[in-house]
Each structure stands twice: as structure tokens, then as C-alpha cells.
TITI-82347 format. One record per residue (C-alpha): z, y, x. Coordinates in steps of 0.02 Angstrom, whole numbers, padded with zeros to 5 digits, always signed. Layout:
// TITI-82347
ZYX/...
END
This chain:
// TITI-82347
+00197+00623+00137/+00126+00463+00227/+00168+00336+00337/+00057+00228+00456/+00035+00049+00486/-00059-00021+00620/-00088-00195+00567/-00047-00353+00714/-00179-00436+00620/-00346-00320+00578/-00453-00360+00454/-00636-00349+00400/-00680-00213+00289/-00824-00126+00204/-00842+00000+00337/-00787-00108+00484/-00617-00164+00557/-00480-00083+00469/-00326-00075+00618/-00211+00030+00523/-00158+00086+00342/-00125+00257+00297/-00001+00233+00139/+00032+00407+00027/+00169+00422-00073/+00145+00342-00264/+00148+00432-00399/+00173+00382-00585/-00022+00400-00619/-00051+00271-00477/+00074+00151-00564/-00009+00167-00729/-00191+00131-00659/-00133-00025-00549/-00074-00104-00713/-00236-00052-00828/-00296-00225-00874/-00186-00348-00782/-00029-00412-00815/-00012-00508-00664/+00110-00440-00551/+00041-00472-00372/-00138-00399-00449/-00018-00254-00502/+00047-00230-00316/-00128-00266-00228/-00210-00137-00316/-00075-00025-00320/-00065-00037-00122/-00271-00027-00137/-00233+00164-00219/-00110+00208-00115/-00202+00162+00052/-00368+00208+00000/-00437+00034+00043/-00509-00084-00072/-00442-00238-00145/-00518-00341-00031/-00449-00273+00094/-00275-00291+00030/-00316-00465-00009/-00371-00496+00143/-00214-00430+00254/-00093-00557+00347/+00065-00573+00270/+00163-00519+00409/+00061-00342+00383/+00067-00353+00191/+00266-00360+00212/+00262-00217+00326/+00146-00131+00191/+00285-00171+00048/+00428-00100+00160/+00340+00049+00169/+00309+00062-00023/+00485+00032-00038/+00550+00163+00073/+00458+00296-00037/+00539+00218-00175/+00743+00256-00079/+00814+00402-00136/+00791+00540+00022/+00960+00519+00119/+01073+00673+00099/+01022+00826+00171/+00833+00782+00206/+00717+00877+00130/+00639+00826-00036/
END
């Protein structure tokens, strides 16, 4: 499962202007890399959002805040448990 973001604010990346995010869902694996090596915990969430999106950390870095919050509202709806009767 994913979920789409189309940033208000694009950014600069490696391969160009990145308009929108495609977030997957985390998995514990992703959790455990993100926090190899850092126990700061916005480096934790930048590079866990950087695994989960595909995009580097600079581009993470890099994203307005406005889009970052819409980025951490989507991590946190694949953290809700599924409402009742939706499919796992």
C-alpha cells in the first residue's frame, strides 16, 4: 500500500524537481535502519521518511514544513489500526 503527496512547495532533487512523494507502508526493517547510527530523533524520522519515499535525505531535508507535516500524517495513518471491516 501507498499513498501520494503532491508537495505545494517542490523541491530540488538529484534527478530534478521532485512534485510529489510516493510513501510505502513501513515496515519494522525500515525502522531499524533509520535508527542505525543516530540517536537523534528528527535524523531518525528524516531518514526513515527518506526509505519510505525512496528519496534521499536531502530531499527530505529540503521539503517545506507545510509538506513535511503532510508527509508525517501520512506515516501516521499507516501507523492507525485499519478501521473495522477494511481489509488488512
Amino acid at each position: 500500500m501507498t499513498v501520494e503527496i503532491t508537495l505545494d512547495y517542490p523541491v530540488e532533487g538529484p534527478m530534478g524537481t521532485v512534485e510529489k512523494l510516493t510513501m510505502r507502508r513501513p515496515k519494522v526493517r525500515d525502522q531499524v535502519a533509520a535508527q542505525e547510527g543516530t540517536n537523534n530523533p528528527a535524523e531518525f524520522e528524516l531518514r526513515l521518511y527518506s526509505f519510505l519515499s525512496g528519496q534521499p535525505p536531502e530531499v527530505i531535508a529540503a521539503i517545506d514544513l507545510a509538506d513535511y507535516a503532510r508527509l508525517n500524517r501520512a506515516y501516521l495513518d499507516f501507523m492507525a489500526p485499519p478501521a473495522k471491516g477494511a481489509a488488512a
